[in-house]
C-alpha positions in Angstrom: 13.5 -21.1 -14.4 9.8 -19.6 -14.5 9.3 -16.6 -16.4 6.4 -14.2 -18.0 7.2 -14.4 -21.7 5.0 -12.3 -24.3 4.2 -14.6 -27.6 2.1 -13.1 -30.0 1.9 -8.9 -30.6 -1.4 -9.7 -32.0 -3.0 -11.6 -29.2 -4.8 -9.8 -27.0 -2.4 -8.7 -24.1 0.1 -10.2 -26.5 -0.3 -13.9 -25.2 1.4 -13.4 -22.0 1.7 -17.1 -20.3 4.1 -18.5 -17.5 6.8 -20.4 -19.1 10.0 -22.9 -18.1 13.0 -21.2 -20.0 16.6 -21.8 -19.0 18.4 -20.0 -16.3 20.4 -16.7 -18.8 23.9 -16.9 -19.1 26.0 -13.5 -17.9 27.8 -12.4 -20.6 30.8 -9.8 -20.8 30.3 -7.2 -18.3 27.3 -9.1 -17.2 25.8 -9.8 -14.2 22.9 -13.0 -13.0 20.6 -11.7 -10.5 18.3 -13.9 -8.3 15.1 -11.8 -8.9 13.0 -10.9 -5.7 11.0 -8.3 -7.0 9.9 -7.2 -10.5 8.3 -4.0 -11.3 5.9 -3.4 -14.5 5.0 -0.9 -17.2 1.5 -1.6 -18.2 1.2 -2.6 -22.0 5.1 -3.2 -22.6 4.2 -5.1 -24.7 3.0 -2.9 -27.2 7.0 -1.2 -27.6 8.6 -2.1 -30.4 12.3 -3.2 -28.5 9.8 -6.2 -27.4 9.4 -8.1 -30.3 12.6 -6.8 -31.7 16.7 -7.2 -30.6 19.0 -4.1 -31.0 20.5 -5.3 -34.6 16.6 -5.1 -35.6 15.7 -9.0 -35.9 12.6 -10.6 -34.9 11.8 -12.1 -31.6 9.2 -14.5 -31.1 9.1 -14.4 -27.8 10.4 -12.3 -24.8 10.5 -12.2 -21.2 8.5 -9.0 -20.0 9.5 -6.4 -17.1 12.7 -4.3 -16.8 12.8 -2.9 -13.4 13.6 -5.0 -10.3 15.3 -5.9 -7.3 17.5 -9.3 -6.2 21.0 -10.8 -5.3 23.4 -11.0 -7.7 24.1 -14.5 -8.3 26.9 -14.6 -11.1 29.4 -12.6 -12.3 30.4 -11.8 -16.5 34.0 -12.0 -17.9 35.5 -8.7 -16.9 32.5 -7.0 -14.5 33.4 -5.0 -12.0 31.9 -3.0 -8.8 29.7 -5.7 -7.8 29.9 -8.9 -5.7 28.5 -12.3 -5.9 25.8 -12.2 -3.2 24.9 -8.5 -3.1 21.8 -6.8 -3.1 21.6 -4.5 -6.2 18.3 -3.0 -8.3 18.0 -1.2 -11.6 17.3 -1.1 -15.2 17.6 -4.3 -17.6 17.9 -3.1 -20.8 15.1 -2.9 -23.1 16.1 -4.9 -26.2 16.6 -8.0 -24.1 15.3 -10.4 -22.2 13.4 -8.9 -18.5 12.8 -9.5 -14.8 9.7 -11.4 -14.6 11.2 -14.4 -14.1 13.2 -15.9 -11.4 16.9 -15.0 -12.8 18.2 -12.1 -15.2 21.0 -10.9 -17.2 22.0 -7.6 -17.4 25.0 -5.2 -17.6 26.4 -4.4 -14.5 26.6 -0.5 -15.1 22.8 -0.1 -15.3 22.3 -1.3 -11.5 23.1 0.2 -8.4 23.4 -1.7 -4.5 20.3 -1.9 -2.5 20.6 -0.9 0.9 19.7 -4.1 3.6 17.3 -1.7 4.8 15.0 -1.4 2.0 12.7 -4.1 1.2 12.8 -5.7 -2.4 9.4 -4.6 -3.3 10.4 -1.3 -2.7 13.5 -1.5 -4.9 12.0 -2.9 -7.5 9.0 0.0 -7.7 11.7 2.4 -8.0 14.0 2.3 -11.1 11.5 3.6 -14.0 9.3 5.5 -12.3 12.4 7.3 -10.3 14.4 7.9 -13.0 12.2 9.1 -15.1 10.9 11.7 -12.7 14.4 12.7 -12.1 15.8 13.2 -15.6 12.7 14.6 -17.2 12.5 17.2 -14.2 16.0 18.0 -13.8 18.1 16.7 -17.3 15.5 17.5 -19.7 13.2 20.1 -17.3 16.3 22.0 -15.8 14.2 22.9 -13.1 14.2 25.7 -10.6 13.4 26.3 -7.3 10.1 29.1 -7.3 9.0 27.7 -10.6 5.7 26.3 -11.3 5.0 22.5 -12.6 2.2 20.8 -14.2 2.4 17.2 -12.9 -0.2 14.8 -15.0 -1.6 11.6 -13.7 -0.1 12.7 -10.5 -1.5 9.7 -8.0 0.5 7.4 -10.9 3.3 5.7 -10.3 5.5 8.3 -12.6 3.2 11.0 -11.7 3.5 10.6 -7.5 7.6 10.5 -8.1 7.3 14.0 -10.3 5.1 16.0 -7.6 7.7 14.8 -4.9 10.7 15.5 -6.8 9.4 19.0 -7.6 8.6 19.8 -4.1 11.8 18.6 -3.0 13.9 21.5 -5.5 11.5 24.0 -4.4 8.8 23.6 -7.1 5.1 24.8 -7.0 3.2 21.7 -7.8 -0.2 21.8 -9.4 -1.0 18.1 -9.7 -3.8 16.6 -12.8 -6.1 13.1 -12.7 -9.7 12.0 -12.5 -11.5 13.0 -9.1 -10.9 9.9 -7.3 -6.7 11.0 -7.3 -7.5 14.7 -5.6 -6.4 13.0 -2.5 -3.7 11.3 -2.8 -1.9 13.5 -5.2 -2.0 16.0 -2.5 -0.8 13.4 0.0 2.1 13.0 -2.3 2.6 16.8 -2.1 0.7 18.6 -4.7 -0.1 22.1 -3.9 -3.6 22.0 -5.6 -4.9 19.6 -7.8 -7.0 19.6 -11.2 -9.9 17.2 -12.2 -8.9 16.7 -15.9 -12.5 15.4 -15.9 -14.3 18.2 -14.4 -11.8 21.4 -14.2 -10.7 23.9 -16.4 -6.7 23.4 -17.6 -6.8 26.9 -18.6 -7.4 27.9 -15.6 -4.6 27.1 -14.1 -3.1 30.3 -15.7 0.5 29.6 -17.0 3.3 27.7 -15.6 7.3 26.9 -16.3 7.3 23.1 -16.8 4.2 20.4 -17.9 5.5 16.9 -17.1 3.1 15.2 -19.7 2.0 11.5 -19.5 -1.0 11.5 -21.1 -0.4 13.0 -24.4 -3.3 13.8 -27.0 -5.2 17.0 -26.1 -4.1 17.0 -22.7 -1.1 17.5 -24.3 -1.6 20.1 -26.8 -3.3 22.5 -23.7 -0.9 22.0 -21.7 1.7 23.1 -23.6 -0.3 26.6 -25.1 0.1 27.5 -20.6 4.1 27.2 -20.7 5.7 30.5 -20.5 8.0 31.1 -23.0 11.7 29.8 -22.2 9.5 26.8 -20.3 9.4 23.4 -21.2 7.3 20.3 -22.4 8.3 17.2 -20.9 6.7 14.1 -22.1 7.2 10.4 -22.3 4.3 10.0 -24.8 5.6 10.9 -27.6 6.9 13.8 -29.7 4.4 17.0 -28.8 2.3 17.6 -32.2 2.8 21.8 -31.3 5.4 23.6 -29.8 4.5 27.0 -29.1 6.4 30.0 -30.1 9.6 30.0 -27.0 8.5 26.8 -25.7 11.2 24.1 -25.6 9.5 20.4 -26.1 11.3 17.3 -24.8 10.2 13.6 -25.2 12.7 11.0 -23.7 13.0 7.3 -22.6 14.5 6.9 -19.2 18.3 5.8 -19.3 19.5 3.7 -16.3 21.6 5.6 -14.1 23.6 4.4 -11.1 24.4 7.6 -9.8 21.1 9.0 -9.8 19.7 5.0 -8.6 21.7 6.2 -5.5 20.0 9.5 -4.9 16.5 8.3 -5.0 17.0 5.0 -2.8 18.5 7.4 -0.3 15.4 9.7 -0.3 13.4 6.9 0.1 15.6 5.4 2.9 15.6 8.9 5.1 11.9 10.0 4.3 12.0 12.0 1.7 10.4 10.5 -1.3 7.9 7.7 -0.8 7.5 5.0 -3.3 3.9 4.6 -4.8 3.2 0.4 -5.1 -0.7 -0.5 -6.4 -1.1 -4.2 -6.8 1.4 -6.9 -5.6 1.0 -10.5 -6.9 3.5 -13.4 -6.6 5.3 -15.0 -10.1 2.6 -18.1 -10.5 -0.5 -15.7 -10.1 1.2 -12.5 -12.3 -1.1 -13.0 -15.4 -3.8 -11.5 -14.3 -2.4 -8.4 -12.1 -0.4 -7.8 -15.5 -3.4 -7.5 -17.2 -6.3 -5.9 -15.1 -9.8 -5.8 -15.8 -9.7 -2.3 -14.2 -7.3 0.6 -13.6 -4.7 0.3 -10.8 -3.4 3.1 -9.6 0.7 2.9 -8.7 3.1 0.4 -9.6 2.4 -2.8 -9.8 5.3 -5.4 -8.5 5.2 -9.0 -8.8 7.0 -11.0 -6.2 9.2 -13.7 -7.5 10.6 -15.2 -4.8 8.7 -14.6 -1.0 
């Protein structure tokens, strides 16, 4: 099969190439997907579950990408809940091989069924960015309806899921980003928006909830506006202060089928809208995975058309 494999984590971009690698074998409580679509963090390459497997040992290679969409193809010794030709998207997990390439192994618990009615693209733009909106606002955030939110690098793909979400559970949104994001971060539903370039945080006065993705100073401001009994939610890393009353959170996203559900739902009756940037297809991903230039939203590579 064809595949995006990273080679080197001292190469620039970590020597991403296309490769021929054999089709994956599904192993207890596996499934084989047929990959359609393949969503992409930018730099994964630079986390350490890459170039490592979960007992610790070195890889020297890996394929890249860990959110997608496709038909399950095979089924693992002892899997249940899915079917051999069904349409499922999710999570792959992050010690292990991913989703840029034409098939995929993964447990069956971390993916949920695709609705016919949603396009693959659209599936596979939704697991990360989705979940991580959802548990960091309402696992980690416990948020409430009249409170107000802090939603950095909201035109981003995380960023556009948080100011939705929010809104949705009755959230005053107050979305963050360069100048060029005012607009669409208010298309996504931002009640006002902040030019982290230009503005004043401090004037935003103080608020219940940041949802941080920029870390750094950005960071450390935002947190000094949280009221106390608020919260700090990043997925940055841990905060360097935590003010006095101030409850800081920093969390990877966990695959959850259950919660997979809700948000493909939302999508499918209007209520959240996905945010895609670039789309490439599998023989031309190399440079859409590496851009000379900021995209804004997800970027999804096509595997099969």
């Amino acid at each position: 099969m064809k595949a995006i494999i990273a080679t080197d984590p001292n190469a620039e971009a970590a020597g991403i190439r296309l490769a021929e690698l054999p089709e994956p074998k599904p192993a207890i409580n596996d499934v084989v997907v047929e990959v359609q679509a393949s969503g992409f963090v930018p730099a994964e390459w630079e986390w350490p579950s890459t170039w490592a497997d979960r007992a610790g040992r070195d890889r020297s290679s890996a394929v890249i990408g860990h959110e997608f969409a496709g038909v399950v193809s095979a089924l693992g010794y002892g899997t249940t809940g899915l079917s051999l030709g069904q349409r499922v998207f999710g999570i792959t997990d992050w010690h292990r091989d991913g989703t840029l390439a034409e098939y995929t192994a993964v447990e069956s618990r971390n993916l949920a069924p695709l609705p016919g009615d949603v396009d693959f693209s659209v599936g596979a733009s939704l697991p990360i960015s989705g979940l991580t909106a959802w548990q960091g606002l309402l696992q980690h955030g416990h948020l409430k309806s009249g409170q107000t939110v802090i939603a950095h690098g909201a035109a981003g793909a995380v960023g556009s899921a948080v100011v939705q979400l929010a809104r949705e559970f009755g959230a005053y949104v107050i979305g963050t980003g360069r100048a060029a994001d005012r607009q669409e971060s208010l298309d996504f539903g931002a009640n006002e928006f902040l030019d982290l370039g230009s503005d004043d945080l401090q004037d935003v006065g103080k608020v219940d909830l940041v949802f941080d993705v920029i870390g750094g100073d950005i960071q450390k401001q935002s947190a000094e506006l949280i009221r106390p009994g608020g919260t700090l939610v990043t997925i940055v890393g841990p905060a360097e202060s935590e003010p006095a009353g101030v409850r800081a959170i920093d969390f990877v996203v966990e695959s959850d089928r259950q919660q997979l559900t809700e948000i493909v739902q939302r999508v499918r009756d209007g209520r959240f809208r996905t945010n895609i940037g670039t789309v490439a297809g599998l023989d031309d991903a190399l440079a859409a995975l590496n851009p000379s230039e900021r995209h804004k939203g997800k970027t999804i590579i096509t595997v099969r058309s």
